[in-house]
C-alpha positions in Angstrom: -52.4 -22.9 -140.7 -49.0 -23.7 -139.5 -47.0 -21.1 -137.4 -43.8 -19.2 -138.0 -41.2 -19.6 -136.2 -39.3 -16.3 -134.8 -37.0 -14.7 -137.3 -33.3 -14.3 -136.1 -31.7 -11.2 -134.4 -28.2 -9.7 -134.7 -26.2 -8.6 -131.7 -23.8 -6.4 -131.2 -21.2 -8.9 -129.3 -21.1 -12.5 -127.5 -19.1 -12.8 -124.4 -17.0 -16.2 -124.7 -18.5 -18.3 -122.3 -16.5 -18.9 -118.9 -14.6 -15.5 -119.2 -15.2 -11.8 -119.4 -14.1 -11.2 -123.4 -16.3 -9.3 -125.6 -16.8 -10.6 -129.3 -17.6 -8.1 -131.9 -18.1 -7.8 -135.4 -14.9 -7.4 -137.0 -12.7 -9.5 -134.2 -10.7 -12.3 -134.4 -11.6 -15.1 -132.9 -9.8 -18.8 -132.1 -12.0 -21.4 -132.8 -11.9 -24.9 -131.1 -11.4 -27.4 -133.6 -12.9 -31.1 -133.5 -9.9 -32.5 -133.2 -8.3 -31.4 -129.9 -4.4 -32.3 -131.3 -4.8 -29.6 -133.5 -4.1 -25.9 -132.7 -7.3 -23.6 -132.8 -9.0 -22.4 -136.1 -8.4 -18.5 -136.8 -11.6 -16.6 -137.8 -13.2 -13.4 -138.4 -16.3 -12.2 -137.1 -18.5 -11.0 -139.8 -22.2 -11.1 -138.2 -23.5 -12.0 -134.9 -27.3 -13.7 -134.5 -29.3 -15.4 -132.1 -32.3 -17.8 -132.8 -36.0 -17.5 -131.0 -34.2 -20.1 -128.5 -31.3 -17.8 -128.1 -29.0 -20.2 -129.3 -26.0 -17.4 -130.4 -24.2 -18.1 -134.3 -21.3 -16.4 -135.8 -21.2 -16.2 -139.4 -17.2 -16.0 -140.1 -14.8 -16.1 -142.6 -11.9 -18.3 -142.1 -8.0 -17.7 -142.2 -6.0 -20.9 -143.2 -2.9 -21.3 -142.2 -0.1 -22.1 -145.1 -0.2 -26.1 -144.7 -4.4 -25.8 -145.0 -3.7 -24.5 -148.7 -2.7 -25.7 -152.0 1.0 -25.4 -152.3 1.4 -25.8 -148.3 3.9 -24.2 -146.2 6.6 -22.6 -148.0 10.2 -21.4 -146.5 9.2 -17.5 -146.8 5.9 -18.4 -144.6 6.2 -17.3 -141.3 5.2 -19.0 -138.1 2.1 -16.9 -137.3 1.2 -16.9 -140.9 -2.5 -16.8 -142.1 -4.3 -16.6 -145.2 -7.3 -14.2 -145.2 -10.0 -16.9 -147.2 -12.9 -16.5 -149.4 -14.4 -19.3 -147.3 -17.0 -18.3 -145.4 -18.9 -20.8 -142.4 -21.5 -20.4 -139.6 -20.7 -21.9 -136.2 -21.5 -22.0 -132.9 -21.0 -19.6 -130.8 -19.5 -21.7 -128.5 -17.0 -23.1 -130.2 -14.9 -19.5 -129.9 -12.3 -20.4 -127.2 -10.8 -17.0 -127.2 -10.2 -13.7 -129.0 -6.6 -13.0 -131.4 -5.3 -10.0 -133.6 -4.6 -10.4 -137.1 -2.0 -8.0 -137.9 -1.1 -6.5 -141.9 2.8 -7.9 -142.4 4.2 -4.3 -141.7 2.5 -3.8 -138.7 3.6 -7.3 -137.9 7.5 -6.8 -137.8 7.1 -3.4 -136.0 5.7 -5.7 -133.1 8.1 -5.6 -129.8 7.3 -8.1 -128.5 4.6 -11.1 -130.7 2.1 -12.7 -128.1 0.1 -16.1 -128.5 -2.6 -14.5 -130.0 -0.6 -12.2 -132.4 -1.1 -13.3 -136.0 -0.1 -11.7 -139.5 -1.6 -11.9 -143.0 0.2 -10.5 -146.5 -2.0 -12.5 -148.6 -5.5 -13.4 -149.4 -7.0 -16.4 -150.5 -9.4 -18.5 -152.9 -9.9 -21.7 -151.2 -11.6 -23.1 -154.2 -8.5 -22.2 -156.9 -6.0 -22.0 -154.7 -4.8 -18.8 -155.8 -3.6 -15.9 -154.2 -4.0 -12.2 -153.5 -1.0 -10.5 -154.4 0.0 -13.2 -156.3 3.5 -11.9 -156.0 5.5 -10.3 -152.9 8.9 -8.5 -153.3 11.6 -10.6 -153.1 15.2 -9.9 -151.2 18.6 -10.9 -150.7 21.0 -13.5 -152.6 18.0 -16.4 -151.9 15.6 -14.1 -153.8 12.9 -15.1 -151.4 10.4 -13.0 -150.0 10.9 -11.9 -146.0 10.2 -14.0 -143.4 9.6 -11.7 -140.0 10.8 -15.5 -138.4 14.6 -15.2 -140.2 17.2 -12.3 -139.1 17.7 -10.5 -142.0 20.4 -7.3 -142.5 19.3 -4.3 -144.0 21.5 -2.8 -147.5 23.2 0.2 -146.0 23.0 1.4 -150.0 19.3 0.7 -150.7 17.6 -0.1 -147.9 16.7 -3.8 -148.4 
């Protein structure tokens, strides 16, 4: 009779190798792509396990960044832009080269001052359609575009906008 091997067992958090930062469930993570000309993947945390060799997985789900989706990057996109995906992966632990924060776009342009890490995300999306959560955002100004936190814009003195 052949033997089992040792189910899996969650953890509460990973420490990224070589430094003293604590993954959890729920965090961001930057993830270090294969190609090293490329800037880091962005990721979200959604389970932590190790194997009966404690080798440590995250399952996440990814965030693309505008030029990643169908349509690519559009004028109204900001820099630190990302698209929450219905794409879901598991990877090595490993591979997390650091921890990020994924803001909401409100909390996002009430930032002081945006660090490296500092992301934002107004819109969800389906990698396999290439369709998006709102599908619409509100729109401003004579260019009838949506806001870009990258572009100076002046508030309406009348209504607000």
């Amino acid at each position: 009779m052949a033997k089992t091997k040792p189910g899996k067992k969650d953890l509460d958090s990973y420490t990224i190798k070589g430094t003293t930062k604590v993954v959890r469930t729920g965090d961001c993570v930057l993830m270090r792509p294969s190609d090293s000309d490329k800037p880091p993947y962005v990721a979200r945390v959604e389970k932590i396990e190790a194997d009966h060799r404690n080798n440590v997985k995250v399952r996440v789900r990814w965030y693309y960044r505008p030029e990643e989706s169908i349509g690519g990057r559009r004028q109204f996109h900001g820099a630190k832009e990302l698209f929450l995906s219905d794409h879901y992966d598991v990877q090595s632990a490993h591979t997390i080269e650091g921890k990020c924060t994924v803001h909401s776009f409100k909390n996002y342009t009430k930032l002081e001052n945006v660090g490296a890490e500092d992301y934002f995300c107004r819109f969800e999306y389906k990698a396999s359609t290439g369709g998006f959560t709102p599908d619409r955002v509100a729109v401003y100004c004579k260019c009838e575009m949506p806001y870009n936190p990258d572009d100076l814009m002046v508030q309406c003195e009348g209504c607000k906008d």
